[in-house]
C-alpha positions in Angstrom: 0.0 0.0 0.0 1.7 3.3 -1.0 2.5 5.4 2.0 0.2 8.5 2.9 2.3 11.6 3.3 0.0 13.8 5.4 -0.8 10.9 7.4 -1.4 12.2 11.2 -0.4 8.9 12.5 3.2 7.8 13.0 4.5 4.0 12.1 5.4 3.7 16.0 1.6 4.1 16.6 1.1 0.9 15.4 3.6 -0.6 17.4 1.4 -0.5 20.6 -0.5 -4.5 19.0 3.1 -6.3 18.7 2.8 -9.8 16.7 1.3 -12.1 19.8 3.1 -15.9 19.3 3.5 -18.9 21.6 7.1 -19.8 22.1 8.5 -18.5 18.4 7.9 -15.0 16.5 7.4 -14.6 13.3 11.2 -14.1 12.1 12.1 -17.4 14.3 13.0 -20.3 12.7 12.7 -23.0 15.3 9.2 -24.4 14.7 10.8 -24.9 11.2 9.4 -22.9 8.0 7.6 -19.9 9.0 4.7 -18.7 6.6 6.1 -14.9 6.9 7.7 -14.8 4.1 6.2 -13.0 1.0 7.9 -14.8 -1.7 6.8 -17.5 -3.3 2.6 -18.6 -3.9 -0.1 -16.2 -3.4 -0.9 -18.8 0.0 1.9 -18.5 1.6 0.9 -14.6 1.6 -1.8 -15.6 2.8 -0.4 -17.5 5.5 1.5 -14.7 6.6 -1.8 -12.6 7.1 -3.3 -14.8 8.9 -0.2 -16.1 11.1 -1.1 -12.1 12.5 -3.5 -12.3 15.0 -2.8 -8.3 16.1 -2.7 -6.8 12.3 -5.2 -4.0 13.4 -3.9 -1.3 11.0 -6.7 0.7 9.9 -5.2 3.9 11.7 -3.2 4.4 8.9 -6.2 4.8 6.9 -7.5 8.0 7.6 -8.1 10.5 5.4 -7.5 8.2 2.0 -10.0 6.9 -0.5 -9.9 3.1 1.4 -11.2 4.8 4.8 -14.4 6.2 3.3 -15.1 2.9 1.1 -14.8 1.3 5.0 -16.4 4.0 6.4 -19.7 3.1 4.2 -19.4 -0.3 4.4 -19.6 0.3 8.5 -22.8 2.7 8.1 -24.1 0.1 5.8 -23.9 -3.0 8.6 -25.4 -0.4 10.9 -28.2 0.2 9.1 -28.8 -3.3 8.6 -28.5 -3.6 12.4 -25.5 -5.1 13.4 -23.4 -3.2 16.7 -21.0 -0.5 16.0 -18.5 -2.5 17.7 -19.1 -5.8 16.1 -19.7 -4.1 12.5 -15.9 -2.2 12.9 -14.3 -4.7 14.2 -15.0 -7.3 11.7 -15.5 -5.5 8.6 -12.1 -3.9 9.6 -10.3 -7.1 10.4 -11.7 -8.8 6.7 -11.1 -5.3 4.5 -7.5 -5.2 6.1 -5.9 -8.0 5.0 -7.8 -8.0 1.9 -6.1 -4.9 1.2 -2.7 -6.1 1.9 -3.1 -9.1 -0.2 -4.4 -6.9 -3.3 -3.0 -3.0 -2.6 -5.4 -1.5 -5.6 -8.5 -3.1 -4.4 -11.8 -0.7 -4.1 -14.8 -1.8 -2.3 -16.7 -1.2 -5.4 -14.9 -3.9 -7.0 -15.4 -6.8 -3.8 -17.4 -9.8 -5.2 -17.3 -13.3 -3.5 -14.2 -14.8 -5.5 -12.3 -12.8 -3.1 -14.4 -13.5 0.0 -13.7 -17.1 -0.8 -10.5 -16.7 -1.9 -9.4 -15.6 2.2 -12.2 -18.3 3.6 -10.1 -21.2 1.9 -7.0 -19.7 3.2 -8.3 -19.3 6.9 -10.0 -23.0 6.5 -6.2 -24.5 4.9 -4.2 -22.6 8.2 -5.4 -24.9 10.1 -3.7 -27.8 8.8 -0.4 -25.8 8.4 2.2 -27.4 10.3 3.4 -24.0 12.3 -0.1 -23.0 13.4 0.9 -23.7 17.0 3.4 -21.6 17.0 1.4 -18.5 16.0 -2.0 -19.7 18.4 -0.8 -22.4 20.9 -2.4 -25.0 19.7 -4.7 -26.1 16.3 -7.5 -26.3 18.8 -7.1 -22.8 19.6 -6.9 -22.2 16.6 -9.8 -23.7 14.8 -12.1 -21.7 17.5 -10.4 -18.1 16.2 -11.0 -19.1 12.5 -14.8 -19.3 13.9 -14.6 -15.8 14.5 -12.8 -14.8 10.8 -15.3 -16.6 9.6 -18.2 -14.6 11.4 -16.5 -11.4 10.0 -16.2 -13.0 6.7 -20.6 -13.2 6.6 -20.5 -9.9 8.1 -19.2 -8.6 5.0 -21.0 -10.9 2.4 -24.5 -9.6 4.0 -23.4 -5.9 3.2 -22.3 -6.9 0.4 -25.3 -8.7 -0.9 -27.8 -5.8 0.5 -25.4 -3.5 -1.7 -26.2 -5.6 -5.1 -22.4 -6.5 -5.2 -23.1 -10.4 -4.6 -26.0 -12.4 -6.3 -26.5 -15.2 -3.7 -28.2 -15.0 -0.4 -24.9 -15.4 1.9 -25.2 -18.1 4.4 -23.3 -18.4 7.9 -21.0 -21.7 7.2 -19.6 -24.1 9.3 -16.2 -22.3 11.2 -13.5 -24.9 10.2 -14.5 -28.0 8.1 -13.9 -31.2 10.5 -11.3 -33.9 9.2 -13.0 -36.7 8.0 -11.9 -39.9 6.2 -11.3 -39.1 2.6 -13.9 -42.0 0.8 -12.9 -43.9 -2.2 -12.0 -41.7 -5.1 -14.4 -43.6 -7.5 -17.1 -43.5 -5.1 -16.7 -40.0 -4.6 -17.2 -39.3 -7.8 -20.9 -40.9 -8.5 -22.1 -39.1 -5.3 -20.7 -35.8 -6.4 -22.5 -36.8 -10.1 -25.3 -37.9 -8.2 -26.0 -34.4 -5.9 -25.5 -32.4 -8.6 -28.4 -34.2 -10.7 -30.9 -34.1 -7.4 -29.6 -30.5 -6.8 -31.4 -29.6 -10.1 -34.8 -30.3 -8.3 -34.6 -30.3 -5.1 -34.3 -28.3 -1.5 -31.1 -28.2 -0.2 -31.9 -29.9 3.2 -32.6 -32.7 0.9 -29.2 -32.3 -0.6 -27.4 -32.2 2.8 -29.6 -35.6 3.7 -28.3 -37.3 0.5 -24.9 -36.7 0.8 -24.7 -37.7 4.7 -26.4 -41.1 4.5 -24.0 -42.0 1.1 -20.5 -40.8 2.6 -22.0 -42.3 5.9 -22.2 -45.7 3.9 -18.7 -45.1 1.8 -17.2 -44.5 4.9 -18.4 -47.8 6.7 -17.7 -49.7 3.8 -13.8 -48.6 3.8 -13.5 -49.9 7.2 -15.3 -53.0 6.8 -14.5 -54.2 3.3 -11.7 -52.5 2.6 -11.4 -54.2 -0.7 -14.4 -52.7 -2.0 -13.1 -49.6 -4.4 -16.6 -48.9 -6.2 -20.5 -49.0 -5.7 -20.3 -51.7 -9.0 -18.4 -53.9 -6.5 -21.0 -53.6 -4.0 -23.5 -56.3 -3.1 -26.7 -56.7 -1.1 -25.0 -58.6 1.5 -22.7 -55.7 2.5 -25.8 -53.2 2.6 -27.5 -55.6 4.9 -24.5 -55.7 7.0 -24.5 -51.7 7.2 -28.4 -51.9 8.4 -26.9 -54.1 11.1 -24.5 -52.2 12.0 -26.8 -49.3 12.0 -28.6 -50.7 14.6 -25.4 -51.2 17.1 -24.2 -48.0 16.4 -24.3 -45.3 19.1 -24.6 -41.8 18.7 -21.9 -39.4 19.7 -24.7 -36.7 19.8 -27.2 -38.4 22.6 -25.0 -41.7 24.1 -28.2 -43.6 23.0 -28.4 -46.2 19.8 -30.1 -44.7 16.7 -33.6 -44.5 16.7 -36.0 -46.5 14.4 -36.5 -43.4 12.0 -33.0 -41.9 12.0 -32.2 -45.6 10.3 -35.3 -45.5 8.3 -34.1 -42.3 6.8 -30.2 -43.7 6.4 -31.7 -46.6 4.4 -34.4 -45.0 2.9 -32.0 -42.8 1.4 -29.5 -45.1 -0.3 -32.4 -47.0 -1.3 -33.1 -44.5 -3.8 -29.9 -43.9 -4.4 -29.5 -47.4 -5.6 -32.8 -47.4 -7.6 -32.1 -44.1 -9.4 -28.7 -45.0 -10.6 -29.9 -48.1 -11.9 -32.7 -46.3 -13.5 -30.9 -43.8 -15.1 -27.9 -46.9 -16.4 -24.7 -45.1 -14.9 -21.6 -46.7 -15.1 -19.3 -48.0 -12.3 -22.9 -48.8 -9.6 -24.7 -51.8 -9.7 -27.0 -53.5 -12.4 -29.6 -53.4 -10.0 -31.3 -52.2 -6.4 -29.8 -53.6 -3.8 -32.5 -52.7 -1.0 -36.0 -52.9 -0.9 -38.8 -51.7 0.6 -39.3 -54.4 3.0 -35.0 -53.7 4.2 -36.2 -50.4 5.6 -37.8 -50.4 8.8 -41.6 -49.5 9.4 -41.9 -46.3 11.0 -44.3 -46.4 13.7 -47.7 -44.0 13.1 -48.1 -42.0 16.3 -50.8 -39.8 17.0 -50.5 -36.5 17.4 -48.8 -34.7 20.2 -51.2 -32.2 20.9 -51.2 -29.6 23.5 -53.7 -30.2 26.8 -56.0 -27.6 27.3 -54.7 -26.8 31.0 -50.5 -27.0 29.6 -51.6 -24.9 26.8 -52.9 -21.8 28.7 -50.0 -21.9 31.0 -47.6 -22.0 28.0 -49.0 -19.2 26.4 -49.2 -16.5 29.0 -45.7 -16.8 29.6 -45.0 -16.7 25.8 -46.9 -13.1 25.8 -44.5 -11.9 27.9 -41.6 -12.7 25.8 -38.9 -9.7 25.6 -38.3 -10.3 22.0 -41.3 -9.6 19.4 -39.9 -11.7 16.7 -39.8 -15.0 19.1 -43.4 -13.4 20.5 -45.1 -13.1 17.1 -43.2 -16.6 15.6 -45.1 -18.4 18.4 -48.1 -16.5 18.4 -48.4 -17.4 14.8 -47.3 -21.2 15.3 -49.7 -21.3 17.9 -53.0 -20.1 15.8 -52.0 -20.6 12.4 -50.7 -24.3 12.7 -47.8 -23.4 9.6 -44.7 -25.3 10.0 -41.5 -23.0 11.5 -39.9 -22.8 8.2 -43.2 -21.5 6.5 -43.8 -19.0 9.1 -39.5 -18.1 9.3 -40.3 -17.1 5.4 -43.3 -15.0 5.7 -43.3 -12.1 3.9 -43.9 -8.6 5.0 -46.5 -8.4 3.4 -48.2 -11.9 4.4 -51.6 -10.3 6.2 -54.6 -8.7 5.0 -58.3 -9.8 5.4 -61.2 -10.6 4.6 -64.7 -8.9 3.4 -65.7 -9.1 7.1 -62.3 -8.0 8.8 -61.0 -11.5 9.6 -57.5 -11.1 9.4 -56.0 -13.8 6.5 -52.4 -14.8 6.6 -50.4 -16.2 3.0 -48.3 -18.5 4.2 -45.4 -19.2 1.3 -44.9 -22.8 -0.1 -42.9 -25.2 1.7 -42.4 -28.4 1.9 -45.6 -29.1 -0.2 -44.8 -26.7 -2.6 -48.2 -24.7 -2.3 -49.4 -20.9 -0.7 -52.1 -21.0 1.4 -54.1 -18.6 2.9 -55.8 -19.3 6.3 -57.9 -17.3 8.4 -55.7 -16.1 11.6 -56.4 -15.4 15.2 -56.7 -11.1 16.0 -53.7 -12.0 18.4 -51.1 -12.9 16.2 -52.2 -10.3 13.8 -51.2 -7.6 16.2 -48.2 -9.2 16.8 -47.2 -9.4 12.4 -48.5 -5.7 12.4 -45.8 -4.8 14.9 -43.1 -6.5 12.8 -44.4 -4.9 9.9 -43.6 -1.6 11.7 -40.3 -2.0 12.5 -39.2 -3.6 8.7 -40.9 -0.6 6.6 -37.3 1.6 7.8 -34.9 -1.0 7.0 -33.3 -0.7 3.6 -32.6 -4.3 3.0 -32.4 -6.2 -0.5 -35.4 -8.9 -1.0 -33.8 -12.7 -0.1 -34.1 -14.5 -2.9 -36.8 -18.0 -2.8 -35.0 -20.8 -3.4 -39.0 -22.4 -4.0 -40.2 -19.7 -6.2 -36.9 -18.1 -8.1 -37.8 -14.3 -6.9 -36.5 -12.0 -4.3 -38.8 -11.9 -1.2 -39.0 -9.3 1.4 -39.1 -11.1 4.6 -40.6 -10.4 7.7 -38.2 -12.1 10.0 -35.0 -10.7 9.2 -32.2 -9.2 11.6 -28.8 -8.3 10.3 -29.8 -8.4 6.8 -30.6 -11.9 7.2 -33.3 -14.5 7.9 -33.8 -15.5 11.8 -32.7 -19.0 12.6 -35.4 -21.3 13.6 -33.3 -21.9 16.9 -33.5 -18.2 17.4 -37.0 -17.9 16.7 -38.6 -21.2 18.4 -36.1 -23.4 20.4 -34.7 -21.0 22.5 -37.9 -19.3 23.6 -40.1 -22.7 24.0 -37.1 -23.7 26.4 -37.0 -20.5 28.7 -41.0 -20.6 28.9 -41.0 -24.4 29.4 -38.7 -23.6 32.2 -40.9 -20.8 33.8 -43.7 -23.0 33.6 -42.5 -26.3 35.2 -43.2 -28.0 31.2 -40.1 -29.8 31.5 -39.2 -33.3 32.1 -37.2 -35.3 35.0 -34.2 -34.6 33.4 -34.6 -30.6 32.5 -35.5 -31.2 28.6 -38.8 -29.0 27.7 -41.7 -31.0 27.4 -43.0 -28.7 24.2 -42.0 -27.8 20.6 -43.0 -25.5 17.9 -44.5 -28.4 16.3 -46.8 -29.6 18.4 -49.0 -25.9 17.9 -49.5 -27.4 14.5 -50.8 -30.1 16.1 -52.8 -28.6 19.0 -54.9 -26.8 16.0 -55.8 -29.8 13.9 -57.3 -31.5 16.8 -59.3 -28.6 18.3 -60.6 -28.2 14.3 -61.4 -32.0 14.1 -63.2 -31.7 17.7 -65.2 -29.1 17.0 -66.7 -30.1 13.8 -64.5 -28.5 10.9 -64.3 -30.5 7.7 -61.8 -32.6 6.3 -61.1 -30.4 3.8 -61.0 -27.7 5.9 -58.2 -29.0 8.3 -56.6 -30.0 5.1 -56.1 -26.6 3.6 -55.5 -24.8 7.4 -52.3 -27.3 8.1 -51.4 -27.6 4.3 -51.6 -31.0 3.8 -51.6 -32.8 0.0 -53.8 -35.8 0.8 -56.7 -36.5 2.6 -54.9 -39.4 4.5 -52.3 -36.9 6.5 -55.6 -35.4 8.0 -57.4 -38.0 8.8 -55.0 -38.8 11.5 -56.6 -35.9 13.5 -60.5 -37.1 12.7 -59.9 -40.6 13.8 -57.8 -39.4 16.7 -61.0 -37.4 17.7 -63.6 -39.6 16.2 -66.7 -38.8 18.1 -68.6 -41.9 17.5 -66.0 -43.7 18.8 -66.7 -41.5 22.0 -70.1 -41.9 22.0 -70.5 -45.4 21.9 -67.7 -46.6 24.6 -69.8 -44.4 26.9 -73.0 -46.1 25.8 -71.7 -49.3 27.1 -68.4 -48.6 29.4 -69.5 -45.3 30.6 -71.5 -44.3 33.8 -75.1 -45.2 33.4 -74.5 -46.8 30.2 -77.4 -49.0 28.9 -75.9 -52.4 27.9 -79.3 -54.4 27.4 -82.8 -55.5 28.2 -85.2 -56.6 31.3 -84.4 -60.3 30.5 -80.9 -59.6 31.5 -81.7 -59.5 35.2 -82.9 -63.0 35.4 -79.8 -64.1 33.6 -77.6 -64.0 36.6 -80.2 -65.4 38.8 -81.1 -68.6 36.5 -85.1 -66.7 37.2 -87.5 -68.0 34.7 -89.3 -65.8 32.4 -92.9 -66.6 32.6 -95.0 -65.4 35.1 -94.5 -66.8 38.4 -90.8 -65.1 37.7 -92.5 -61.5 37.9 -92.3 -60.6 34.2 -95.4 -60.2 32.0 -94.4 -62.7 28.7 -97.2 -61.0 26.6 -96.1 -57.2 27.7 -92.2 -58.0 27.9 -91.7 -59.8 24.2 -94.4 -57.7 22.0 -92.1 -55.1 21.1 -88.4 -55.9 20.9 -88.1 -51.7 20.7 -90.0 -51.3 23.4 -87.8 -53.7 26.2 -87.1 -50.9 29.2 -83.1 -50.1 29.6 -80.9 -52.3 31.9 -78.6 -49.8 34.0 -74.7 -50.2 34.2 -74.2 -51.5 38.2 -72.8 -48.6 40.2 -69.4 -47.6 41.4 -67.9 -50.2 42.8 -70.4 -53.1 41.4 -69.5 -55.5 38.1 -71.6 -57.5 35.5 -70.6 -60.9 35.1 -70.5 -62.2 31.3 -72.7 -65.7 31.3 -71.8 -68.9 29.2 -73.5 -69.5 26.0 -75.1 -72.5 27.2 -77.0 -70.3 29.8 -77.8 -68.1 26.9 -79.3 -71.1 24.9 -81.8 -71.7 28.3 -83.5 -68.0 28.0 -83.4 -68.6 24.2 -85.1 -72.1 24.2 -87.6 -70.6 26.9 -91.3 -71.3 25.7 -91.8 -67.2 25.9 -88.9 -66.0 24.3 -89.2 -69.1 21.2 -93.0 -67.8 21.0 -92.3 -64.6 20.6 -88.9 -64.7 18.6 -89.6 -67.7 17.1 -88.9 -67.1 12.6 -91.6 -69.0 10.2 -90.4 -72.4 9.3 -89.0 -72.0 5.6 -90.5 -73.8 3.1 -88.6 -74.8 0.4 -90.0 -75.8 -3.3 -88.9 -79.2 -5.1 -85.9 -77.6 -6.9 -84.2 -76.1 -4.3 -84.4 -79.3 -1.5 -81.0 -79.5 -2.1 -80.6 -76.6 -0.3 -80.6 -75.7 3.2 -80.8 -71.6 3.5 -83.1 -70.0 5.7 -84.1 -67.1 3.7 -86.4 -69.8 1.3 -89.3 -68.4 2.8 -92.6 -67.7 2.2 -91.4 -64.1 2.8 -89.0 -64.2 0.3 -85.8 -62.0 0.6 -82.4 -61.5 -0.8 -80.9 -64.9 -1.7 -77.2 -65.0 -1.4 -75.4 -65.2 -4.7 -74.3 -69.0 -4.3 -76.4 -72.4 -4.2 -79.3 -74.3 -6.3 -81.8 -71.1 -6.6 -79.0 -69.3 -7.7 -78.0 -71.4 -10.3 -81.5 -71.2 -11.4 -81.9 -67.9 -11.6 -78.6 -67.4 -13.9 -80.3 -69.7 -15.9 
């Protein structure tokens, strides 16, 4: 960088943030080849940036053209809302070096080549074998290069919100873990393979495809070592890795997997399998190595709904939430029933209403790739208004759909950048699940974002809404996702366990009570034969004992005595069928002289088909 001549700011001012090392500086030569020299690749320059943890030089900036480019860069991150503090520090630390590395750069001419350029480099330092010199240990640090990292997506937001990058900058992963390098040929049909599923669908699905293969390659290298390509791989060793999925214990929980984390594993390279065969690639198999019945069943739970006395509890202390974007995402979870990444992409301009004032929220398409629009509660209406308030002064770019292909202005955005759904429902449903005692033995909150969704299908299904109704409220595609909350709630299933289970149920007739007490029917038993078998409609109700009393069940063969009693055979008793000369062979009872509805089998049957 040229020197400044009217600089106010002597070279001795810098002096005060001397190079900070463990055991070596950087002119020493006893950890071996130190990466401050400049000659050589652009990465050992590089290197020698980064092997600076106290390069805070931007005094020497004032008053030249490189200050004010900084300058509005900072007054942009403001504006977006990061800290003063936070937004100096790190857009200083990133423009800095970027500077040294290219002395004529302009922020006018900052796209994400460089950005990515200096990520590598910070993400490659790690595995440089002087690093402890320069930060004590790797360990150390791999949890500083978190931090360049974070001032790295600092600058990519401004820079996107100033049109100067195309893609929606994400915050990535600080330092990328070492993991066993898979077989090269292997590596290359799952790159092939991404990159054709990438065309069509959502990232997360992406990310699932390309854990659950390398997941697989890596087993395989350390259990048949001697396989080199998925051509070389047979059922038996995929059967082996759903057995070994089964023994395997998570580093996550301590616990084994559960039955749908391995349902999605195999799930996965069962599709895998079946598309590459489909679509005749070389170097895989010549045909699908797993099935459905190799995957396990996943077990259909109802849902989790909300209790009506947990519920109430859980939402007062939700109201008084300090943030309003965790206050309005939970509000809206709670009466809209949307999924959390549905209502994390809500527009600003998602509410209106309507003719009669109801307020109507569009909720964007998601994982079933539909809008909706569903009537909303006043409550979380109020709380999107607020929200709209506070995003109508923020000068932000629109975040581009991944879905629908155009720029969106988002409601919940902070920083110039979509809320987390941690941020928005994790963290919140924790610290009211712990003011409310909804927790369990162990600490863990008993609640989640998606059991809302839940809580409103069931109270639509008790009180009476329509299939078709709860299936356009929750979003759903077929009619069998929202039955679930119909037959959970089914109220004839209600209705008839408390006519026969429930307190003064009715569970049959007068003749009942001589059942237990062998009590013949006729008259010296007490009961009237011509009164008590005229009118099987008219037979008075047989109470349920009391609390505390039981019914016992009688044998058949006691049955067959009130059956074959002279009353009940007189008054029950069917006309004796007659049957005609060309059906004798036959011995149905409905060849009657009152006729009826033959079943389609036997001699008059036959007859009739001619």
């Amino acid at each position: 960088m040229p020197a400044q001549p009217n600089t106010p700011l002597s070279y001795t001012g810098a002096t005060r943030r001397p190079l900070r090392s463990s055991g070596c500086s950087a002119a020493s030569s006893s950890c071996g080849s130190t990466p401050t020299s400049t000659r050589g690749s652009v990465r050992r320059f590089w290197d020698w940036l980064l092997a600076v943890p106290g390069l805070w030089l931007w005094e020497f900036l004032v008053g030249t053209p490189q200050a004010a480019d900084l300058n509005d860069l900072i007054a942009q991150a403001l504006q977006l809302g990061y800290s003063h503090e936070a937004a100096r520090r790190g857009l200083c630390w990133v423009f800095i070096r970027l500077l040294f590395h290219t002395p004529s750069l302009s922020v006018a001419r900052l796209d994400a080549a460089a950005i990515d350029e200096l990520d590598a480099a910070i993400c490659g330092f790690a595995e440089h074998p002087d690093v402890a010199c320069f930060y004590g240990t790797r360990e150390r640090y791999v949890r500083r290069a978190q931090q360049y990292r974070t001032y790295l997506h600092y600058l990519r937001v401004v820079l996107y919100h100033r049109g100067q990058i195309p893609v929606v900058p994400r915050k990535r992963q600080s330092v990328p873990p070492r993991l066993p390098v898979p077989q090269p040929r292997m590596e290359a049909v799952i790159q092939r393979y991404l990159a054709t599923r990438r065309l069509a669908s959502r990232p997360s699905t992406i990310q699932s495809f390309s854990l659950s293969l390398r997941s697989f390659v890596i087993w395989l290298g350390r259990a048949h070592a001697e396989v080199a390509s998925f051509a070389e791989v047979d059922r038996p060793h995929v059967l082996a890795y759903a057995a070994a999925l089964g023994q395997h214990i998570s580093a996550d929980t301590g616990r084994a997997l559960s039955a749908r984390t391995k349902e999605g594993y195999l799930s996965t390279l069962a599709t895998f399998f079946r598309d590459v065969v489909a679509w005749q690639w070389e170097d895989v198999p010549n045909r699908p190595l797993l099935n459905a019945r190799d995957v396990p069943r996943r077990a259909r739970r109802v849902p989790r709904y909300i209790p009506e006395a947990e519920l109430t509890r859980l939402m007062d202390a939700v109201r008084s939430l300090e943030c309003p974007y965790q206050r309005a995402a939970l509000l809206i979870a709670r009466w809209s029933g949307a999924r959390r990444d549905e209502i994390r992409r809500l527009d600003v301009d998602c509410l209106d209403a309507y003719p009669d004032g109801t307020p109507r929220l569009r909720i964007p398409a998601g994982k079933t790739y539909q809008e909706r629009l569903v009537p909303l509660h006043e409550e979380a209406a109020v709380a999107i208004r607020v929200l709209q308030l506070h995003r109508v002064s923020e000068p932000t770019r629109g975040l581009l759909d991944e879905l629908t292909g155009r720029l969106s202005r988002r409601l919940f955005i902070h920083h110039g950048k979509l809320f987390s759904t941690r941020y928005l429902f994790e963290s919140p449903l924790w610290e009211v699940c712990r003011q409310t005692g909804l927790v369990t033995p162990n600490g863990k909150p008993t609640m989640t974002a998606h059991r809302f969704r839940h809580t409103v299908g069931m109270q639509l299904a008790e009180r009476g809404a329509q299939l078709n109704t709860i299936m356009k409220v929750l979003g759903h595609v077929s009619a069998g996702m929202a039955m679930v909350y119909a037959q959970v709630t089914d109220q004839t299933v209600l209705r008839d366990y408390q006519a026969v289970l429930g307190a003064g149920a009715t569970i049959a007739g007068p003749c009942a009570t001589a059942i237990p007490f062998r009590r013949p029917l006729g008259r010296n038993g007490g009961l009237a034969e011509g009164k008590l078998f005229q009118d099987r409609a008219g037979v008075g109700p047989l109470l349920a004992p009391a609390s505390g009393g039981s019914l016992r069940v009688r044998p058949l063969s006691e049955l067959r005595q009130v059956r074959d009693h002279q009353g009940v055979r007189t008054a029950f008793a069917e006309p004796t069928p007659t049957r005609t000369g060309a059906d004798r062979g036959c011995s149905e009872p409905w060849l009657g002289a009152g006729g009826g509805t033959p079943p389609l089998h036997g001699p008059a049957h036959r007859a009739a088909l001619g």
